[in-house]
C-alpha positions as a Markdown table, in Angstrom:
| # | Residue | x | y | z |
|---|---|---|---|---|
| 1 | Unk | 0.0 | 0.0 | 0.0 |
| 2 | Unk | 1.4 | 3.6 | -1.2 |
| 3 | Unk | 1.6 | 5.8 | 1.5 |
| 4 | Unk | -0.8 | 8.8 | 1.7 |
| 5 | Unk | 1.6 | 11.2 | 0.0 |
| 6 | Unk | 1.3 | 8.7 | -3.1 |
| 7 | Unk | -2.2 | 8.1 | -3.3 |
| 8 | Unk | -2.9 | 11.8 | -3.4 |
| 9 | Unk | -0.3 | 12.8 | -5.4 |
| 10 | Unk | -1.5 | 9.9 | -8.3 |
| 11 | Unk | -5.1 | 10.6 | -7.2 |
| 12 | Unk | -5.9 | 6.7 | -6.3 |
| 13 | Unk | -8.7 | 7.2 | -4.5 |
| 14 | Unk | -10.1 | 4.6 | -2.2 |
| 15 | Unk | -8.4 | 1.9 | -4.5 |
| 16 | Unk | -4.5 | 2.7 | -4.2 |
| 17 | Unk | -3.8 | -0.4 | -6.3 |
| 18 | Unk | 0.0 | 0.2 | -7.1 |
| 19 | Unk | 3.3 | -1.2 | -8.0 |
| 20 | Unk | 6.5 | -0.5 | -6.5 |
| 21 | Unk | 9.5 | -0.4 | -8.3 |
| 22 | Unk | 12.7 | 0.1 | -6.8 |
| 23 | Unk | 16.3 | 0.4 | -8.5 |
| 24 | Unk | 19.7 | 0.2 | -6.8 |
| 25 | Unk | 22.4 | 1.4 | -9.0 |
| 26 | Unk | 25.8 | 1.2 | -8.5 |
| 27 | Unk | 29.2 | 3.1 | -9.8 |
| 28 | Unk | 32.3 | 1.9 | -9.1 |
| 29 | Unk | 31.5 | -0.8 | -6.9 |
| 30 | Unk | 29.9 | 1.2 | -4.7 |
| 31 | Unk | 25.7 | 1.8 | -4.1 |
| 32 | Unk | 24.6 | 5.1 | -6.3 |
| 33 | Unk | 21.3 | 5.8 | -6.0 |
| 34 | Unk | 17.8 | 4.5 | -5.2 |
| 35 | Unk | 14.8 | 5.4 | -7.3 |
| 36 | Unk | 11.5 | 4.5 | -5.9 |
| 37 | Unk | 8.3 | 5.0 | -8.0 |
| 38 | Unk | 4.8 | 4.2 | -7.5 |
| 39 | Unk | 3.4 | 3.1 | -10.8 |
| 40 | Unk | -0.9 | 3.0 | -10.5 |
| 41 | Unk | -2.1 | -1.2 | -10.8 |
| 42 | Unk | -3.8 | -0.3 | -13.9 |
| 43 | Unk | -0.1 | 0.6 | -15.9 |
| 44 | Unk | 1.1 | -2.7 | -14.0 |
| 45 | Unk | 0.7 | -4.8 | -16.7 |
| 46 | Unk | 3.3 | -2.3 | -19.0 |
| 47 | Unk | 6.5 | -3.0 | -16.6 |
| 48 | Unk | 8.0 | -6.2 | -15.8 |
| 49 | Unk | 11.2 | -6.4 | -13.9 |
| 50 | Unk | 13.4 | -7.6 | -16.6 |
| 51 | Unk | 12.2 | -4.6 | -18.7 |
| 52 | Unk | 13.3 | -2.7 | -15.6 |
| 53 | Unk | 17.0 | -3.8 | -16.0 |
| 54 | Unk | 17.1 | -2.4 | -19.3 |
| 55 | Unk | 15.0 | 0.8 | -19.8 |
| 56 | Unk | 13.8 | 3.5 | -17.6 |
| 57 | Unk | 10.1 | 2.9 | -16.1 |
| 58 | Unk | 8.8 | 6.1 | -18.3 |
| 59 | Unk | 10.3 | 4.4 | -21.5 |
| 60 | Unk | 8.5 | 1.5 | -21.1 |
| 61 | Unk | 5.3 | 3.0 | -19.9 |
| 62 | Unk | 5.4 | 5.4 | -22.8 |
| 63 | Unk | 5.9 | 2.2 | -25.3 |
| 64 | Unk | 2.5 | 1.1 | -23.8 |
| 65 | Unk | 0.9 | 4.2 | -25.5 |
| 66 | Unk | 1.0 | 5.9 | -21.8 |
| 67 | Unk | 2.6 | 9.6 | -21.8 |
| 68 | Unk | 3.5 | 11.5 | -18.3 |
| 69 | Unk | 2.6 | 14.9 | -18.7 |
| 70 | Unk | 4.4 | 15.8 | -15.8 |
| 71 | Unk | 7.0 | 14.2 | -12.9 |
| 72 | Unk | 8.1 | 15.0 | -9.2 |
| 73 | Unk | 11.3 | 14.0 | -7.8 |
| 74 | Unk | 12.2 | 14.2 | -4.4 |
């Protein structure tokens, strides 16, 4: 379950059906970065991990005909 920050921010409503998807990366043997992003259950079915290990989640969503019209990072 997304936390409340997520479910308002995607505007879930009272079904906060989600996906988590979390990447490590690494750079020079050492951890990077971690990216967590909240993808809504019904762009699930666009993302599969091994697609994760080769193309960023807004690629692969946006191969599914889905187009962000705007991102936050924090």
């Amino acid at each position: 379950r997304p936390p409340p920050r997520v479910i308002d921010a995607l505007e879930l409503g009272d079904a906060p059906d989600c996906l988590l998807a979390e990447r490590l990366r690494w750079h020079q043997g050492e951890p990077f970065s971690l990216t967590s992003i909240w993808i809504p259950g019904r762009f699930a079915s666009l993302v599969s991990r091994e697609q994760l290990d080769d193309a960023p989640v807004v690629t692969l969503l946006e191969r599914g005909g889905q187009h962000a019209s705007s991102a936050d990072q924090i």
